[in-house]
Structure formats: C-alpha cells, structure tokens
C-alpha positions as CSV (number, residue, x, y, z in Angstrom):
1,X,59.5,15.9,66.7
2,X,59.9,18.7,64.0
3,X,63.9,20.0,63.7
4,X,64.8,23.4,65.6
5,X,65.1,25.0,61.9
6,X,61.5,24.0,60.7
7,X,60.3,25.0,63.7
8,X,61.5,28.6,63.5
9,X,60.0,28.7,60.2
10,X,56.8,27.0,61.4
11,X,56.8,30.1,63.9
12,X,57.8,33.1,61.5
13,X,55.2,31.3,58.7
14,X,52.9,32.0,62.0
15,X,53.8,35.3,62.9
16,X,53.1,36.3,58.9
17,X,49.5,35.0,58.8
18,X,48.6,37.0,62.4
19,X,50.4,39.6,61.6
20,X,50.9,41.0,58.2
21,X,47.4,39.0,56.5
22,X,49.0,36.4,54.8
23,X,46.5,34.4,52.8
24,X,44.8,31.3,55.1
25,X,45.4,28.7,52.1
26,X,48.5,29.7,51.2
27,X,49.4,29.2,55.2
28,X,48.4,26.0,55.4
29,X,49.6,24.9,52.3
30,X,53.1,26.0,53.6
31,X,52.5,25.1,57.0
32,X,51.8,21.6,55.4
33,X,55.2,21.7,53.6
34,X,57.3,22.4,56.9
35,X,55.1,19.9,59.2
36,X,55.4,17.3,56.1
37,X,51.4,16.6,56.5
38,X,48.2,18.5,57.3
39,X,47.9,16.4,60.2
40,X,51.2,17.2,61.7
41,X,50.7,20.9,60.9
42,X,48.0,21.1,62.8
43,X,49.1,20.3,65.3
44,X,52.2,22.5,65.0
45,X,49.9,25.7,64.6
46,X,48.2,24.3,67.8
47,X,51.4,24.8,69.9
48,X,52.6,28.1,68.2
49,X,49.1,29.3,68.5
50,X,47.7,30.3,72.0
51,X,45.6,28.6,74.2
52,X,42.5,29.5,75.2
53,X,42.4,27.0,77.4
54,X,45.5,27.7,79.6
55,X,45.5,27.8,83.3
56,X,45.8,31.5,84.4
57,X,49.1,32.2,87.0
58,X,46.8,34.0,89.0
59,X,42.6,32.4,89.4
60,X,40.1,34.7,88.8
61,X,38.6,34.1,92.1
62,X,41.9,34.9,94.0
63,X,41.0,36.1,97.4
64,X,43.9,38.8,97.3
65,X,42.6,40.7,94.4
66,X,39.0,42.4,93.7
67,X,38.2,42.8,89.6
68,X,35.5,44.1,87.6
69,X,34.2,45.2,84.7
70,X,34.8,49.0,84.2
71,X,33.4,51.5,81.6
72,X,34.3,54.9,81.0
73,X,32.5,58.5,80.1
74,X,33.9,57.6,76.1
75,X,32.2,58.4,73.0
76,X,33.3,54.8,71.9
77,X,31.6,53.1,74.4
78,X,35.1,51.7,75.9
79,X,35.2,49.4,78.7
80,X,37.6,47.0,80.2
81,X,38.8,44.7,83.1
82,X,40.2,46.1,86.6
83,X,42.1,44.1,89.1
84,X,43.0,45.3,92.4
85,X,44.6,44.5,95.5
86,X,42.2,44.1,98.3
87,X,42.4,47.3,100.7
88,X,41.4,50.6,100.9
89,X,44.6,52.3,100.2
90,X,44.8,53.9,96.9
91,X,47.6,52.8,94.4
92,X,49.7,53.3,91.5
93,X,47.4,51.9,88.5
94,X,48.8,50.6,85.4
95,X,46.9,50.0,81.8
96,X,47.6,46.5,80.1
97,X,47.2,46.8,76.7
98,X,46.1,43.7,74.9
99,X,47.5,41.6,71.7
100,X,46.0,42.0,68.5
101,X,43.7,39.1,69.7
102,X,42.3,41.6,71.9
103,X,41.0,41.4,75.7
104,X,41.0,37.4,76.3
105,X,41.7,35.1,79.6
106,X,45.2,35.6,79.2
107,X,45.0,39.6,79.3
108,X,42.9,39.5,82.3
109,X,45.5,36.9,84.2
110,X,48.3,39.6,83.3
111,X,46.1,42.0,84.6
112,X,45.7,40.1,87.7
113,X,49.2,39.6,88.4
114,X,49.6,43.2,88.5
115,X,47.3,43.8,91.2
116,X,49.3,40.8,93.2
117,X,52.0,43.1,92.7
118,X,50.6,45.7,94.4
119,X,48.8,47.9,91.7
120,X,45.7,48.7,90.7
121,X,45.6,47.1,86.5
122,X,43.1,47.9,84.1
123,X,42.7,46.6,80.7
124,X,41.0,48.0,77.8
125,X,39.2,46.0,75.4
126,X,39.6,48.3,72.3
127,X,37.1,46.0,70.1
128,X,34.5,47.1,72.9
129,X,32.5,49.8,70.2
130,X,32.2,46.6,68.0
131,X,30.4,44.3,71.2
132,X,33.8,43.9,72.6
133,X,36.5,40.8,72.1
134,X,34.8,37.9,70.3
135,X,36.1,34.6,71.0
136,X,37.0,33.3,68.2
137,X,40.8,34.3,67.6
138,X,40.4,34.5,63.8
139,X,37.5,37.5,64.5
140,X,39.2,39.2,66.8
141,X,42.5,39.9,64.6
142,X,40.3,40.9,62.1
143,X,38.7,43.4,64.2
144,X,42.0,44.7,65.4
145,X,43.3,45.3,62.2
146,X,40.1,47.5,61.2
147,X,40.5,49.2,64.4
148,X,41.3,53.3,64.0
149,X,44.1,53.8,65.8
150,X,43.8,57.5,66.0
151,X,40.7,57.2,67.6
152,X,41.7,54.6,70.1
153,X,44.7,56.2,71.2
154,X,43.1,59.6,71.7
155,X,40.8,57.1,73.7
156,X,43.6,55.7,75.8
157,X,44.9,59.0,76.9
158,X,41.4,60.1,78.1
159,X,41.3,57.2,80.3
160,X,44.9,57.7,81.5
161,X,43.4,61.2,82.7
162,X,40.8,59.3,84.2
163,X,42.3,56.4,85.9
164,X,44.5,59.3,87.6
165,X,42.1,60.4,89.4
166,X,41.7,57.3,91.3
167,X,45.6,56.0,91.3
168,X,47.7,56.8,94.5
169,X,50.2,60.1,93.5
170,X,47.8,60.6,90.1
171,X,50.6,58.3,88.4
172,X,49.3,56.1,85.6
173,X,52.2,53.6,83.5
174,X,51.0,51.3,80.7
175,X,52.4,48.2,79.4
176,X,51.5,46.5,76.0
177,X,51.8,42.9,74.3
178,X,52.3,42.9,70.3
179,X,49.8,44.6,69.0
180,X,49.6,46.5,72.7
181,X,53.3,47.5,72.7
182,X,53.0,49.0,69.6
183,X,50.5,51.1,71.5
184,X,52.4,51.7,74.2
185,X,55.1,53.7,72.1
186,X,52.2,55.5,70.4
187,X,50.5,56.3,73.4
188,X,53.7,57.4,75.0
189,X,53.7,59.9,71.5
190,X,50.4,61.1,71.8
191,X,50.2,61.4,76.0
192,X,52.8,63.3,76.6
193,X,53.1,64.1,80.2
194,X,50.0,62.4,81.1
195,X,51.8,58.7,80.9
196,X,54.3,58.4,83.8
197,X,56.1,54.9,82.1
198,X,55.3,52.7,79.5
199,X,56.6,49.2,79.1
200,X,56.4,47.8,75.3
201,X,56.9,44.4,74.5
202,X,57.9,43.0,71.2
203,X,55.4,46.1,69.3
204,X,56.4,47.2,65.9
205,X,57.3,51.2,66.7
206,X,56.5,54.4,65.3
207,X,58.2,56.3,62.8
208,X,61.7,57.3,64.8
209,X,61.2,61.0,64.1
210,X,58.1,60.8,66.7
211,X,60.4,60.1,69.3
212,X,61.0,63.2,70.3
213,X,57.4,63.8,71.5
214,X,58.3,61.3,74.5
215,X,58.1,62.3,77.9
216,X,57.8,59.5,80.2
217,X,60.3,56.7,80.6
218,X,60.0,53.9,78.1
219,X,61.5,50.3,78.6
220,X,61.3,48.2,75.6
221,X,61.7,44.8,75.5
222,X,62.7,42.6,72.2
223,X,63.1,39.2,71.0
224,X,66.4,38.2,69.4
225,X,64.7,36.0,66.4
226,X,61.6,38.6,66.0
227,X,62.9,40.1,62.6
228,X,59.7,41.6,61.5
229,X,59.6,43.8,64.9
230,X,63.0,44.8,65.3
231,X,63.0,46.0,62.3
232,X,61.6,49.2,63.6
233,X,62.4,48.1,67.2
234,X,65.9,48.9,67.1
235,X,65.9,52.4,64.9
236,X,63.1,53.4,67.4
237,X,65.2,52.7,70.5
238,X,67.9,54.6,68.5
239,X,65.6,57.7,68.3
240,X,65.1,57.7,71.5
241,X,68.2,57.7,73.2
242,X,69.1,60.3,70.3
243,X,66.4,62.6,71.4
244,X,67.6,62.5,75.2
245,X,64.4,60.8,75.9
246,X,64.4,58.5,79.3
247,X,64.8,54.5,77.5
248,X,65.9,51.2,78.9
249,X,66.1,48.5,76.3
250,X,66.5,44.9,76.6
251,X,66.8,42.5,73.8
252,X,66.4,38.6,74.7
253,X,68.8,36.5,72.4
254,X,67.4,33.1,70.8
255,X,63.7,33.7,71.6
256,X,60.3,34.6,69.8
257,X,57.9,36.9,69.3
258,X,55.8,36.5,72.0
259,X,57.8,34.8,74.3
260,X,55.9,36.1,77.5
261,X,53.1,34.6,76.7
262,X,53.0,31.4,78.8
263,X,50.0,30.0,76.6
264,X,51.3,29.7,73.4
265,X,54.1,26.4,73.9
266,X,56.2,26.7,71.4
267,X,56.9,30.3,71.9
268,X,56.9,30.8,75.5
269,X,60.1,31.4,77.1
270,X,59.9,31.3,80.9
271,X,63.9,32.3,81.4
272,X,63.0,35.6,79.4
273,X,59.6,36.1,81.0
274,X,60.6,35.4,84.3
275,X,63.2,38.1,83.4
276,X,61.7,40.4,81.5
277,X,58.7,40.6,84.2
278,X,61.1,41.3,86.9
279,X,62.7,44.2,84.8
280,X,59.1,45.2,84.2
281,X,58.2,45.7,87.6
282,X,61.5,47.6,89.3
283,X,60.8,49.6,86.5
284,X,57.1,51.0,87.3
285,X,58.2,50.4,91.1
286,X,61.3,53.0,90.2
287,X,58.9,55.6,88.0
288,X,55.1,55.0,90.0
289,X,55.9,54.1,93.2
C-alpha cells in the first residue's frame, strides 16, 4: 500500500504526462521512483489511469433510454452519441463534451445518465474528421492535442443551433470533463446566446478578459488538490463574477482532478460526484427546464 503523499504525487506525475506531454521515459522512470519498482508502478498508473473496462452506471441496453449514433450537416464530418428517454415528448437536450481521451464507454454512460434524468444527451466525438475516437488511450490524447480548437468550437455552436431545433423550449446546456470543460467555458465565449447553461468540470479556462463575452449561466466545478487547473480556474471564476456574468462555483476540498470519473480508482471520489452531479442537475433543471 503506497503512503497518501506518494500517492498524490503518483497522481500529479499522472496528470503531467496526460496533460501537459511530459516525456513517456521520463514518466516511468519517475513513476518507478515513487512506486519503488516498475512492477509496483504499474500497477499504480493502472488505478490512476481509467478503465476501459468499467461497468457503466447505466447499461447500454437500458430499456428506459433509446441511443444512437447521430451525424450532422458539418463540414468536419462530426458525429456523436445520443441518448434519450423513451417517449414522444420533446425535451431539454444537453451536449456532453468528452475528456481529452475523447468519446469512450464512459462518455456514452454519462450520456446515458442524462437521458435517465430526463433529457435528451448528445455527445460529440471531436476526433470524428480523423475516423473518430481510437481505442487506444495513448492515440486518442494525441489526437486531441492536434485537434483545432477554433474549428471545433465554431463546430459545437452549429450543432447547438441544431440540436435546438429538436430540444423541448429550443434550450440546449452543455457540460464538459477536462479537456471538455475547458470547452464548455470556450463554447460559452464563442456561443453567446445560443448556449442556455454550461456546466465545466475541472477544465483549464480561458484567458479572464473573455469573460465578458458570456451569456448563459456557468457552474464550475473544481478540485481542491488540482493545482494545474485552478490555476486559471479560480482568476476565471473571478472574471466572471467581475463582469456581472450569471456563475455558480463549487470547489471540492481534498480531491483530484477527475474525481467524477468513477473509472479511474484512485481518483474517483463518489462523496464529490455524488454531489457535484446533484448540483449539476438542479442547475440545468433551474436554467432548461
């Protein structure tokens, strides 16, 4: 059993390599150093990293929900997963924006859980103009981080347009993971009135002086031992309240980067996701209904 202190720098070693390109050898050679062998660092990365092979909260076969594949009118060739309730009403729809791993199992189970909730959830896979997600985890991060992000969010707004016209009231939110909540705060910049409410967890945020391009109602969520996001988390929070813009922020003492995500053990907090989901959805309930 590894002490609490290497452990935390087993994950922020972690969040380095995925994040900011840190050198694979020089990973595991200090991966190797914290764990004490290569053995034992394995199989620390194996419980910091997620799991592919993770039982979903909600089966893709549920009987309450309908999904499918869905592509859009996009110059990109864009296309993602939708999950729905089962009935013929319309409803609020929400975009889940994936990690910089990009649209994988536990995306699509998010997205499922949404439509349990009662809305209609569609996820983009934004490494769709390259033959969409691969699964190998290594690929994909590379892929994200070669992604435009111009031209993907000028995407995302044309599909909030167009996932309007088949929502209940013509409102559209979005929520984001990592990667994806760092979108959310930059699509809220670039949507303007066309995003109704974002939700961004732990996403590294745009520079504060874009804040005042907001319009719709932002919740943030952070993790009280995420250095490396709050770094711009909390002057962008800051900016916003500055600006008179519509924020709710919550910060989560004592956990990780990536502490909703139930597949990765070693970072998954279920007191803050539990939580954090809750806030999540009075929040769209409050601003779509």
């Amino acid at each position: 059993m590894i002490d609490p202190e290497r452990r935390q720098q087993a994950i922020a070693l972690y969040d380095r390599y995925t994040h900011e390109g840190m050198n694979r050898r020089a990973f595991m050679a200090r991966m190797t150093a914290i764990a004490g062998s290569a053995a034992a660092a394995e199989v620390l990365i194996a419980a910091i990293a997620p799991s592919p092979a993770a039982a979903a909260v909600v089966a893709p076969d549920d009987g309450r929900i309908a999904s499918r594949i869905l592509e859009f009118k996009d110059p990109r060739g864009v296309y993602g997963y939708l999950a729905e309730p089962r009935t013929r009403s319309l409803k609020p729809t929400i975009m889940v924006i994936h990690e910089n791993r990009g649209l994988n199992d536990h995306i699509r189970d998010v997205t499922r859980r949404l439509a349990i909730a009662g809305y209609r959830a569609f996820a983009p896979d934004f490494l769709a103009p390259g033959g969409g997600t691969p699964k190998d985890e290594t690929a994909a991060r590379e892929a994200i981080a070669k992604t435009d992000l111009a031209t993907a969010t000028a995407s995302a707004v044309a599909m909030l347009a167009e996932l309007a016209k088949g929502s209940r009231g013509g409102k559209v939110g979005a929520v984001g993971f990592c990667w994806g909540g760092a979108f959310v705060n930059r699509l809220a910049v670039a949507a303007g009135s066309e995003l109704d409410a974002g939700v961004s967890y732990y996403g590294p945020a745009p520079d504060p002086a874009e804040a005042v391009k907001v319009q719709a109602p932002l919740m943030i969520h952070l993790a009280g031992l995420d250095e490396r996001v709050n770094r711009t988390g909390f002057p962008w929070v800051e900016a916003l309240r500055s600006a008179g813009k519509p924020v709710t922020y919550w910060g989560y003492d004592g956990v990780n980067h990536a502490f909703h995500n139930d597949t990765s053990a070693e970072r998954y907090n279920r007191a803050a996701a539990d939580l954090s989901w809750q806030r999540t959805l009075r929040f769209f309930k409050r601003h779509l209904g």
